[in-house]
N, CA, C and O atoms as a GROMACS GRO file, in nm:
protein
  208
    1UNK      N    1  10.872  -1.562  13.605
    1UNK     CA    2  10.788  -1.678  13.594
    1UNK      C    3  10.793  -1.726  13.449
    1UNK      O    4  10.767  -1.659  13.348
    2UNK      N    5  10.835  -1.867  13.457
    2UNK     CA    6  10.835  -1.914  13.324
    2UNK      C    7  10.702  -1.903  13.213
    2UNK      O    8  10.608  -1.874  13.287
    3UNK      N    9  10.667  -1.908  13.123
    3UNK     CA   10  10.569  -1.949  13.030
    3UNK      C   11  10.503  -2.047  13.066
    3UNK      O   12  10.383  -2.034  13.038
    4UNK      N   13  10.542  -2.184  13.140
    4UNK     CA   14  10.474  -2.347  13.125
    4UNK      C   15  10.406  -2.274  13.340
    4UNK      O   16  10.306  -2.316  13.399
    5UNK      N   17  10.484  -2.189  13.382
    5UNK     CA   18  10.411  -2.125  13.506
    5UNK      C   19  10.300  -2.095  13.512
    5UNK      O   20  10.209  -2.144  13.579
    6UNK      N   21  10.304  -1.959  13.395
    6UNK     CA   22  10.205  -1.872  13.359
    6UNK      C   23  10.080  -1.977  13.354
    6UNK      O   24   9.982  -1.967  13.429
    7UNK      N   25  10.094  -2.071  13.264
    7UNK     CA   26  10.000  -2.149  13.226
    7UNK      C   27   9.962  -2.250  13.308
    7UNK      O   28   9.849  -2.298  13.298
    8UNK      N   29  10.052  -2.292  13.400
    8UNK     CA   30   9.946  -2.384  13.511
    8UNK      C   31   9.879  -2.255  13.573
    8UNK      O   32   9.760  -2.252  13.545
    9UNK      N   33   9.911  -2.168  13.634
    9UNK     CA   34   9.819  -2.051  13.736
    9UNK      C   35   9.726  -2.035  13.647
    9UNK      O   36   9.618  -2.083  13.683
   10UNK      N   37   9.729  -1.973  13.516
   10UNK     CA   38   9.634  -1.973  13.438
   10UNK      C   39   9.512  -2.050  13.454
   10UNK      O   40   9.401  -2.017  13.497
   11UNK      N   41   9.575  -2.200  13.393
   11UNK     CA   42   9.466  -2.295  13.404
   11UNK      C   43   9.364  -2.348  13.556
   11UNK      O   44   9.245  -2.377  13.566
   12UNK      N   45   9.452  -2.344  13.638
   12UNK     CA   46   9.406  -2.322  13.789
   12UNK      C   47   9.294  -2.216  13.785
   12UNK      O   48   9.187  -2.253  13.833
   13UNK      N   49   9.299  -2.124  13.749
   13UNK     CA   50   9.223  -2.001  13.804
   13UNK      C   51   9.079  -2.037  13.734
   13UNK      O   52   8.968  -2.023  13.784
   14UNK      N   53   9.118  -2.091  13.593
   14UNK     CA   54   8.987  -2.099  13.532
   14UNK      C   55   8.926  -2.244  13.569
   14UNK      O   56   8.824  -2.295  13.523
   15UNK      N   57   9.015  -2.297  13.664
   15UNK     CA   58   8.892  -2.451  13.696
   15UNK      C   59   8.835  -2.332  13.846
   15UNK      O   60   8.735  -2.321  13.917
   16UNK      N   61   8.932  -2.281  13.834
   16UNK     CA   62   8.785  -2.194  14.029
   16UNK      C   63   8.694  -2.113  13.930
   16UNK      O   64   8.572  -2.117  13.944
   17UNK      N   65   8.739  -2.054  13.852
   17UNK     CA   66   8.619  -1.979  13.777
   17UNK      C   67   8.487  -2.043  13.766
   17UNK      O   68   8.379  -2.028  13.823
   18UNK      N   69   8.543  -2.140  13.649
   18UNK     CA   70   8.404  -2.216  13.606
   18UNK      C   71   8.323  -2.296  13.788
   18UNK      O   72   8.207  -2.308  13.827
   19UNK      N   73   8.458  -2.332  13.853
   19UNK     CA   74   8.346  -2.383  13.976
   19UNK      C   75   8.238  -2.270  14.032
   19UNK      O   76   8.124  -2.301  14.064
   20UNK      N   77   8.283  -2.151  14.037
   20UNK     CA   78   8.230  -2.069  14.085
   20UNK      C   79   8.117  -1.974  13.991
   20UNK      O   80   8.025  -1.900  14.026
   21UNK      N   81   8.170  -2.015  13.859
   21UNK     CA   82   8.026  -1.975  13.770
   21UNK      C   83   7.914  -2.097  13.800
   21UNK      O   84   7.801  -2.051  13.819
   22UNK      N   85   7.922  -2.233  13.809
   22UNK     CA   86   7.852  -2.351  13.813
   22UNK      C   87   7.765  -2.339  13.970
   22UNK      O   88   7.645  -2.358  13.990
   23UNK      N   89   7.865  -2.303  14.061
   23UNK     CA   90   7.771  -2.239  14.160
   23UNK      C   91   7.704  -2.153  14.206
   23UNK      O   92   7.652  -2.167  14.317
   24UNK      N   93   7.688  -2.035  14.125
   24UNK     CA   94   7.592  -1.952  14.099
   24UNK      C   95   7.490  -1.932  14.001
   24UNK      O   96   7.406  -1.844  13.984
   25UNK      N   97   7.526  -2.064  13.926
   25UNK     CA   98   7.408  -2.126  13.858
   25UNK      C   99   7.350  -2.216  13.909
   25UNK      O  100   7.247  -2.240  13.846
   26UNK      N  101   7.370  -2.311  14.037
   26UNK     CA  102   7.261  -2.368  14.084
   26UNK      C  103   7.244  -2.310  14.197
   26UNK      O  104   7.244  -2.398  14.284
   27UNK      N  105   7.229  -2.212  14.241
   27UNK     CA  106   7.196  -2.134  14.336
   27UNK      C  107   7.056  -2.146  14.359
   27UNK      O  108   7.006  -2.149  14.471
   28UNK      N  109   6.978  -2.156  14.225
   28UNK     CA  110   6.800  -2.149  14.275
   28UNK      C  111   6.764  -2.331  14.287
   28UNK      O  112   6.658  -2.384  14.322
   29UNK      N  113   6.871  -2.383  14.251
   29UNK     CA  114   6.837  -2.528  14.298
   29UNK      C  115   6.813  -2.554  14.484
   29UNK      O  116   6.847  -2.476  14.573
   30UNK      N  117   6.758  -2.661  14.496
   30UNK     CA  118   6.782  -2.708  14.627
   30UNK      C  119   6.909  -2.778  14.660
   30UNK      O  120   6.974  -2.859  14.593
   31UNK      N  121   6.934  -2.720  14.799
   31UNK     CA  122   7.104  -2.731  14.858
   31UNK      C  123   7.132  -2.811  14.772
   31UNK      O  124   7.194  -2.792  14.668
   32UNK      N  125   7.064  -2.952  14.834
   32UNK     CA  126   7.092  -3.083  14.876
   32UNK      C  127   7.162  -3.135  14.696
   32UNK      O  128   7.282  -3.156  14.678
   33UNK      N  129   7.054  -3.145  14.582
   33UNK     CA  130   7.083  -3.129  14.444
   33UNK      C  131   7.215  -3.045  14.405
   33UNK      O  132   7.306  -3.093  14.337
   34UNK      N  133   7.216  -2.897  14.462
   34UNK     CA  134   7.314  -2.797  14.448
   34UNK      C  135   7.487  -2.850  14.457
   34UNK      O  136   7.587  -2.837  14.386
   35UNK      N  137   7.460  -2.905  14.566
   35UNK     CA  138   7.617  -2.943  14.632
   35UNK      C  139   7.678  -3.082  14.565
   35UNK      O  140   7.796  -3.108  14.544
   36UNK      N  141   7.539  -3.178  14.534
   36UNK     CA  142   7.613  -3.286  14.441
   36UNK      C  143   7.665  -3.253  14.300
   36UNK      O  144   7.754  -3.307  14.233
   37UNK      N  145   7.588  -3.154  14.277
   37UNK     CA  146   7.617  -3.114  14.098
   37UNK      C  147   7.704  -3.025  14.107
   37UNK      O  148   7.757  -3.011  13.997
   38UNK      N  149   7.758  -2.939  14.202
   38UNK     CA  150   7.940  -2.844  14.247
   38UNK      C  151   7.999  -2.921  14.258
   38UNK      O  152   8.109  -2.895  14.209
   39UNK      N  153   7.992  -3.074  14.322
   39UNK     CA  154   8.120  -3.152  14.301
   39UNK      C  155   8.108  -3.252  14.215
   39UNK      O  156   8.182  -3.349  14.230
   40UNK      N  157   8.027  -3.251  14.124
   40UNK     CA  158   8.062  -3.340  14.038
   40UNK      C  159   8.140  -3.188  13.954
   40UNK      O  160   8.259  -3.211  13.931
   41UNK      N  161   8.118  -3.118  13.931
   41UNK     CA  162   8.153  -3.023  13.802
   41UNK      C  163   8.304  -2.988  13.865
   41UNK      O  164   8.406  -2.977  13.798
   42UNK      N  165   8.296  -2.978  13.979
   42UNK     CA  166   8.474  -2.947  14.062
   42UNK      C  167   8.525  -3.081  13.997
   42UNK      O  168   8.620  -3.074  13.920
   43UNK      N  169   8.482  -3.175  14.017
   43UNK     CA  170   8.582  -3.318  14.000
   43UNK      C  171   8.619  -3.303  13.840
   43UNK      O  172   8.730  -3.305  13.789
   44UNK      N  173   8.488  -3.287  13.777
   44UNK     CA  174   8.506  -3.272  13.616
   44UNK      C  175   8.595  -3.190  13.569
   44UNK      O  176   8.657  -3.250  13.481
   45UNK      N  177   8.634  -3.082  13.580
   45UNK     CA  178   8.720  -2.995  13.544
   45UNK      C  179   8.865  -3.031  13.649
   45UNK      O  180   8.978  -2.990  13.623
   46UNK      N  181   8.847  -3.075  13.710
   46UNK     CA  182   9.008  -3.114  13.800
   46UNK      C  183   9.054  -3.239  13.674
   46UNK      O  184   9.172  -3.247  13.638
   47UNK      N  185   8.957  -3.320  13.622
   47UNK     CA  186   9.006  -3.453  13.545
   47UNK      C  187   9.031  -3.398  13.363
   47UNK      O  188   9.099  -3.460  13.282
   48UNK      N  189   8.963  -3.280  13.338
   48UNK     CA  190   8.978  -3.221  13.231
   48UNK      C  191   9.124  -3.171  13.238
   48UNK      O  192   9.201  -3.196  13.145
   49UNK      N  193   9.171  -3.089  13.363
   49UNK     CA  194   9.302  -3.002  13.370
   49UNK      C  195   9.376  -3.102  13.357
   49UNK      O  196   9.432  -3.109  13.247
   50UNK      N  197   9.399  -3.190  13.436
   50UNK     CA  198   9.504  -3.326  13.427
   50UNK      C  199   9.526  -3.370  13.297
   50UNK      O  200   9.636  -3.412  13.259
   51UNK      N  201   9.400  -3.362  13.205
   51UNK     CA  202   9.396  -3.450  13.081
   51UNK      C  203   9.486  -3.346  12.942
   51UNK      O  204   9.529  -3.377  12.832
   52UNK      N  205   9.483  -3.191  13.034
   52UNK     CA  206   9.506  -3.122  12.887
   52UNK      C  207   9.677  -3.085  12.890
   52UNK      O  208   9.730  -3.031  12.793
   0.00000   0.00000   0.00000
């Protein structure tokens, strides 16, 4: 696996990370609040990866 590989899987893993840290931080929110603010933060970091 090339180096520029390594580093997309890399970067992939850490946009599921952070989604999945962001959703166990609004966990004590209500759903409804919960699920709009996981996809705004999924979309945000999908437009961050593209950008870097």
């Amino acid at each position: 696996m090339s180096s520029e590989e390594k580093i997309e899987v890399a970067e992939k893993r850490i946009v599921e990370l952070k989604t999945l840290i962001n959703h166990w931080k609004m966990s004590n929110i209500s759903s409804r609040r919960s699920t709009v603010e996981l996809v705004e933060a999924i979309m945000a970091d999908r437009q961050g990866t593209k950008a870097a």
